[in-house]
C-alpha positions in Angstrom: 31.0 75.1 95.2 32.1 72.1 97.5 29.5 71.7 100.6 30.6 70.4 103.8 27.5 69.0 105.7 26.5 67.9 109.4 26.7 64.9 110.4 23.7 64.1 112.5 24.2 60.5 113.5 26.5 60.0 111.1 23.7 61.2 108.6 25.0 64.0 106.1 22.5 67.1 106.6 22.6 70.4 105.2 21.5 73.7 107.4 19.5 76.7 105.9 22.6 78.5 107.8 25.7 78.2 106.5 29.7 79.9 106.4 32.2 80.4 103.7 35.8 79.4 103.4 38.1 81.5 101.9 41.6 80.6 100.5 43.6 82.3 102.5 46.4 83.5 99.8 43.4 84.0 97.0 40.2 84.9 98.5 38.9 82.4 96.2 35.6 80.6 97.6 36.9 76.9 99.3 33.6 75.3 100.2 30.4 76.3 102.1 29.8 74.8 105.4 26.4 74.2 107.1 26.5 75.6 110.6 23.9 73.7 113.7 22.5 76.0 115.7 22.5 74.9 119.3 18.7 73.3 119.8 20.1 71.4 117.1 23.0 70.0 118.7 21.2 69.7 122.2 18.8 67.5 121.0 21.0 64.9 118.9 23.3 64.6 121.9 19.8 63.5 123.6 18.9 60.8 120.8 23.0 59.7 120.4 22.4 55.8 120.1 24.6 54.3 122.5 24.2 50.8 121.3 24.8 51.1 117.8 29.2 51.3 119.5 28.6 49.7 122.3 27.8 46.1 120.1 31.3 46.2 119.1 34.0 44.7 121.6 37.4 47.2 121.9 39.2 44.9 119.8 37.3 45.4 117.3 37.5 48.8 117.3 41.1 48.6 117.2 41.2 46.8 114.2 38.7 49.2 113.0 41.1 52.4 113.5 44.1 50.3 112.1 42.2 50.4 108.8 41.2 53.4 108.8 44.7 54.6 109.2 45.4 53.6 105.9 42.3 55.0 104.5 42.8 58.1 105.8 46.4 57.9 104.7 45.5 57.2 100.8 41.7 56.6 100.0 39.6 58.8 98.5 36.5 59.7 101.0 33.2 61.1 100.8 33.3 64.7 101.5 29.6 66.0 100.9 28.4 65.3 97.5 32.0 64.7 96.1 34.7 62.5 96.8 38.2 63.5 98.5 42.0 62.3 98.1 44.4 62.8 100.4 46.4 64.8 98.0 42.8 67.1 97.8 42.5 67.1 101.4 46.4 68.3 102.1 45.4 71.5 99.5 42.7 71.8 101.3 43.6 71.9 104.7 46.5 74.7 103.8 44.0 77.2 101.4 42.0 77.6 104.6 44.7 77.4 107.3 47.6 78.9 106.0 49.9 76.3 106.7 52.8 75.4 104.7 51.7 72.0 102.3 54.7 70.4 104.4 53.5 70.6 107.6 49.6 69.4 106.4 51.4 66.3 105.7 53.6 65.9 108.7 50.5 66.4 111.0 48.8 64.0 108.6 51.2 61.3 109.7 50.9 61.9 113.1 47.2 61.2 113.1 47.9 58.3 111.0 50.2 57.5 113.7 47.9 57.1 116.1 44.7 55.4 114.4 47.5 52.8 113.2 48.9 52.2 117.0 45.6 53.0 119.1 46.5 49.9 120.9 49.2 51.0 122.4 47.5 53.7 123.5 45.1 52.5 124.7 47.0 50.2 126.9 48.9 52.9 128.4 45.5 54.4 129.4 44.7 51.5 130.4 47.8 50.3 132.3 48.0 46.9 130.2 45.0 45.2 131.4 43.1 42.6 129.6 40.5 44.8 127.2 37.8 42.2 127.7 37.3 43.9 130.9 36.0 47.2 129.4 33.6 44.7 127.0 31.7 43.1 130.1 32.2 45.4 133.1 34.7 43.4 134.9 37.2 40.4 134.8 40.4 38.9 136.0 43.9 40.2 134.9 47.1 38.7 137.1 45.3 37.7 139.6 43.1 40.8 140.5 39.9 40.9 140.2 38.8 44.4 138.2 35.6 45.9 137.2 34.7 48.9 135.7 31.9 52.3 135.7 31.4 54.2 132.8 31.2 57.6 133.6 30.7 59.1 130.0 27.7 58.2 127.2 29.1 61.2 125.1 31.9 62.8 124.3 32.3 66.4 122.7 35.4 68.4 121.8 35.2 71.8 120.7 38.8 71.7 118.4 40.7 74.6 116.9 42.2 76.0 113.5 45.7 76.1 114.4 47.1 73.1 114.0 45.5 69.6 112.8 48.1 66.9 115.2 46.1 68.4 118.3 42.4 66.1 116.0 45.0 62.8 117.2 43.9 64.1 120.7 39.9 62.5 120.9 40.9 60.0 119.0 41.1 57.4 122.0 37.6 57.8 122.7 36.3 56.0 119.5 38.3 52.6 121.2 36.7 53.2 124.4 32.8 52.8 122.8 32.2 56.2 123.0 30.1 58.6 120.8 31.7 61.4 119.5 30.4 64.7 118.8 32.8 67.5 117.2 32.9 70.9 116.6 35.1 71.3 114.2 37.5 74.8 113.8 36.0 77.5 112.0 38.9 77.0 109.1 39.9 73.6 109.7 36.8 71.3 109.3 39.0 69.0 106.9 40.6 66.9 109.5 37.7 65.9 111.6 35.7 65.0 108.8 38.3 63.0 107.3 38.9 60.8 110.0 35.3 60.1 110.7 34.6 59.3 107.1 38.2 57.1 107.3 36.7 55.5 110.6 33.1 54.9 109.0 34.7 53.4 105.7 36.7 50.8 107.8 33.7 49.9 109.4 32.9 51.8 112.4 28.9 52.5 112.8 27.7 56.1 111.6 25.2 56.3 114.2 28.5 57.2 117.0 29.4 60.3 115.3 28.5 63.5 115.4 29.5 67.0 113.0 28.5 70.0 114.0 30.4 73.2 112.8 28.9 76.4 114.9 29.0 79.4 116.8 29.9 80.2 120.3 26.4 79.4 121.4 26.9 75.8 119.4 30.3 75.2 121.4 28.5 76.0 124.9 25.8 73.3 124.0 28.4 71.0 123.3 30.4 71.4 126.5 27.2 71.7 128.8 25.0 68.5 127.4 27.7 65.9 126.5 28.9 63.4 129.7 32.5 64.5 129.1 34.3 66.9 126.6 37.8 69.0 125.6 37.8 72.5 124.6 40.3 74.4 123.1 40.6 77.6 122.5 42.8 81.1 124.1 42.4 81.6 128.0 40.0 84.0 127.9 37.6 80.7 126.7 38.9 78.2 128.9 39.1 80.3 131.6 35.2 80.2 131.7 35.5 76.4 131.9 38.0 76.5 134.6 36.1 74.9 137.5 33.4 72.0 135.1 35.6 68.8 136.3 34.1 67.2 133.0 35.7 69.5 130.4 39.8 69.0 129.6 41.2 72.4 128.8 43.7 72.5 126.0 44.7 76.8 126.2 47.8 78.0 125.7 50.8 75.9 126.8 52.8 78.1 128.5 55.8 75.5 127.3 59.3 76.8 129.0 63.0 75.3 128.0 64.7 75.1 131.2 69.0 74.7 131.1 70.0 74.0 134.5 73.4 75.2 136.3 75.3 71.9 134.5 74.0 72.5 131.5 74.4 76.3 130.9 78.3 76.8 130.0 77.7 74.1 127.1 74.1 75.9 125.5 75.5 75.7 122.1 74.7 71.4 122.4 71.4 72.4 122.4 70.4 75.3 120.2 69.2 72.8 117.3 66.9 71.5 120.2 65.9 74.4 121.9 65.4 76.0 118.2 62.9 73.1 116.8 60.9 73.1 120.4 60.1 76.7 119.3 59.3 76.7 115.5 58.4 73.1 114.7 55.2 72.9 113.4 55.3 76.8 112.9 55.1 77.5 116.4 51.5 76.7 116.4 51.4 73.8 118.7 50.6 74.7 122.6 53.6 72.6 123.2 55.5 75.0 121.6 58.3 76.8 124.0 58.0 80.7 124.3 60.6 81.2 126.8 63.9 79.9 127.7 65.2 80.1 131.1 69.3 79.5 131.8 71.0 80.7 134.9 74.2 82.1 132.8 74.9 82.8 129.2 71.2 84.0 128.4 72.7 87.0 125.5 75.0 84.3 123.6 72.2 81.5 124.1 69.5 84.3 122.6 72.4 85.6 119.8 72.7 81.8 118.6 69.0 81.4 118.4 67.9 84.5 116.6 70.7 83.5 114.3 69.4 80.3 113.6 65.7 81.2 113.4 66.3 85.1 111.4 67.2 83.8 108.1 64.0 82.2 107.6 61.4 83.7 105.1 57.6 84.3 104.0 57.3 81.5 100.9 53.6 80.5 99.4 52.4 77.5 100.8 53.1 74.9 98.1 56.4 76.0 98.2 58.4 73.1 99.2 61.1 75.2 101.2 58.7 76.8 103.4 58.5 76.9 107.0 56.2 79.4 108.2 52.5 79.7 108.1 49.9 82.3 107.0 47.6 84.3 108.7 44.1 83.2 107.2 42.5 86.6 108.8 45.8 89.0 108.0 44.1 91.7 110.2 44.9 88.9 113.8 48.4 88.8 112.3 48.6 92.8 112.4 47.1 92.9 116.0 49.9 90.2 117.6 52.4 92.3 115.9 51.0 95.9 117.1 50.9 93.9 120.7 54.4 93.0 120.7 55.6 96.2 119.4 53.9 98.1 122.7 55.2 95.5 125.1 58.2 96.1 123.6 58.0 100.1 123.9 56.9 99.7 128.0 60.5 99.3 128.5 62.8 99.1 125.6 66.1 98.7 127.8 65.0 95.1 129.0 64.0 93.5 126.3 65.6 93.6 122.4 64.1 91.9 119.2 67.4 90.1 118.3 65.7 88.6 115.0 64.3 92.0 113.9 68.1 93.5 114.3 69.6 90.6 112.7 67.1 90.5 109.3 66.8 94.5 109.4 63.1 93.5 108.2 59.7 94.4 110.0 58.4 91.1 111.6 54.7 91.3 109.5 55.3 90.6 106.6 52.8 90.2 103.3 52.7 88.2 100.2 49.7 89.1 98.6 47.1 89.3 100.6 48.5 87.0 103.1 50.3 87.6 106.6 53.1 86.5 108.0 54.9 87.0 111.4 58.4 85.9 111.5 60.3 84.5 113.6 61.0 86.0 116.5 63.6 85.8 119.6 63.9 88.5 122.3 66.2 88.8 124.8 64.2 90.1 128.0 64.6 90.5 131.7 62.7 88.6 134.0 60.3 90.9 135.0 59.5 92.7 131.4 55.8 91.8 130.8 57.0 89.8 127.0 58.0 86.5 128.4 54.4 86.1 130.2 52.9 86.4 126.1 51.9 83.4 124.1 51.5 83.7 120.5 51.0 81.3 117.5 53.8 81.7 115.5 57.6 80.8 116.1 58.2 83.6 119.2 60.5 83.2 122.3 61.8 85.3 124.9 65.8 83.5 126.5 65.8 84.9 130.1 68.7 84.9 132.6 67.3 83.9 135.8 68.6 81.5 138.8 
């Protein structure tokens, strides 16, 4: 069976521990992954070597991640002891995730996206200044004199499962000389490790990375040792993170459409709109929208939408057609829909399941032994408990409020 290592300084290593992914639609054995254990991890952050990046002008790192656009893009990597394509990586990334083969590849070019134009990114963060400036600590650019203070020598991100676009997110911080040390998600190691091995191929040094799939204990290490980290994850986990001014909180986006008094009487303009910024990507983005808020119209604005998004249904992943992704654990599927249900029952005269009426079929579905949650649109009240939910999957609750 395929093994997925650690990276330890860019070193492949392989843990007595390790964790098995499963196909999501089969049950069929993926690959085995070693896990770190969080000594582990504490003490490689200690012995990151700083240098081995730091010798390399931003530039050249640049150039570096242009390259390894394309390698990520088309070239088979190393993964473990074997060698992955892209085409294996897409197959991949859905058995564990559950995600539709079509939107593996659409996040795919996103991240190619931004390796291939990290210098335009990085000149927005950097407001357009010359990049010298970041290679020797200070300069001249239009006539100011700047200078610069590191305040990171590492950088970790503790990354999710739902959705690989969000891996395009720490990407910056390879151009900025930065180590990197990843947790990968428990069923979506594929992406990280692909771009590292697409960033090492084009020439980047080994030594600046580090792998390092774990538990809870392994994600803590991560976010308490390194300079300056990101953690995603539901708001129970970032809400322990709240108040460290080094860790950037990805939770739940809480993303809102908002149709203002001139735009209200002409909703129908923007249903296509309003209906992509709530299932594109299978509604598993945080940028997602989960409510939509117009001061008139809100029960033809809802009817429109649940008519758009009802007709959609549960297809097998490698199914060209489809548009919604599995549950790799059916058993969270059952407990979002078993959540929804009793908000829905606290008070069923303010708020209706308009896509459950319209497709007369329950909203878990199965297809084997996978899950599904369909699409979903509710028509609430403002102060029903539904439209203050966030869930990963296509769901949205129009609300008629000034």
């Amino acid at each position: 069976m395929l093994h997925i290592p650690l990276l330890r300084h860019g070193k492949p290593y392989t843990s007595i521990e390790t964790t098995t992914l499963l196909h999501h639609a089969t049950g069929a054995h993926i690959a085995q992954v070693s896990l770190a254990n969080p000594g582990l991890i504490r003490r490689d952050i200690h012995r990151m070597n700083y240098n081995s990046i730091e010798s390399f002008t931003v530039r050249d790192l640049l150039s570096i991640a242009k390259k390894a656009a394309t390698l990520f893009s088309t070239a088979s990597l190393p993964l473990g002891n074997e060698s992955q394509s892209f085409n294996d990586y897409i197959r991949q990334l859905s058995a564990t995730t559950g995600m539709p083969y079509s939107y593996c590849r659409d996040n795919a070019a996103k991240i190619f996206r931004v390796l291939d134009e990290l210098d335009v990114i990085i000149a927005g963060l950097t407001r357009g200044f010359d990049l010298s400036i970041l290679d020797q600590g200070f300069g001249y650019d239009h006539g100011r004199t700047l200078s610069w203070q590191r305040q990171a020598r590492t950088f970790g991100a503790v990354l999710p499962s739902n959705s690989p676009g969000v891996h395009s997110l720490w990407i910056p911080a390879f151009a900025l000389k930065t180590p990197l040390i990843l947790k990968p998600g428990r069923e979506e190691p594929w992406t990280p490790w692909r771009i590292i091995q697409s960033l090492i191929a084009a020439g980047a040094p080994p030594e600046a990375f580090g792998f390092y799939p774990a538990d809870h204990a392994g994600s803590g290490e991560i976010l308490n040792t390194t300079d300056r980290s990101m953690l995603f994850g539901d708001a129970a986990t970032t809400r322990l993170w709240a108040s460290d001014p080094r860790v950037e909180l990805h939770g739940p986006g809480y993303s809102k459409v908002i149709l203002g008094e001139d735009a209200a009487d002409h909703f129908a303009d923007y249903v296509e709109t309003i209906a992509s910024s709530i299932a594109a990507n299978g509604g598993r983005s945080c940028i997602n929208a989960s409510a939509v808020y117009t001061p008139k119209n809100a029960d033809a604005l809802a009817a429109a939408l649940a008519q758009k998004l009802s007709t959609i249904r549960a297809l097998p992943a490698e199914d060209p057609n489809a548009q919604i992704a599995a549950f790799s654990n059916p058993d969270t599927a059952s407990r979002m829909n078993s959540a929804i249900d009793a908000l829905l029952a606290t008070d069923p005269a303010s708020a209706q399941d308009l896509t459950l009426q319209l497709r007369g079929t329950p909203r878990l579905q199965t297809l084997g032994r996978c899950a599904y949650l369909l699409r979903t649109i509710i028509r609430s009240s403002p102060t029903h408990p539904i439209p203050h939910r966030e869930y990963p999957f296509p769901f949205a609750t129009p609300i008629e409020s000034p």
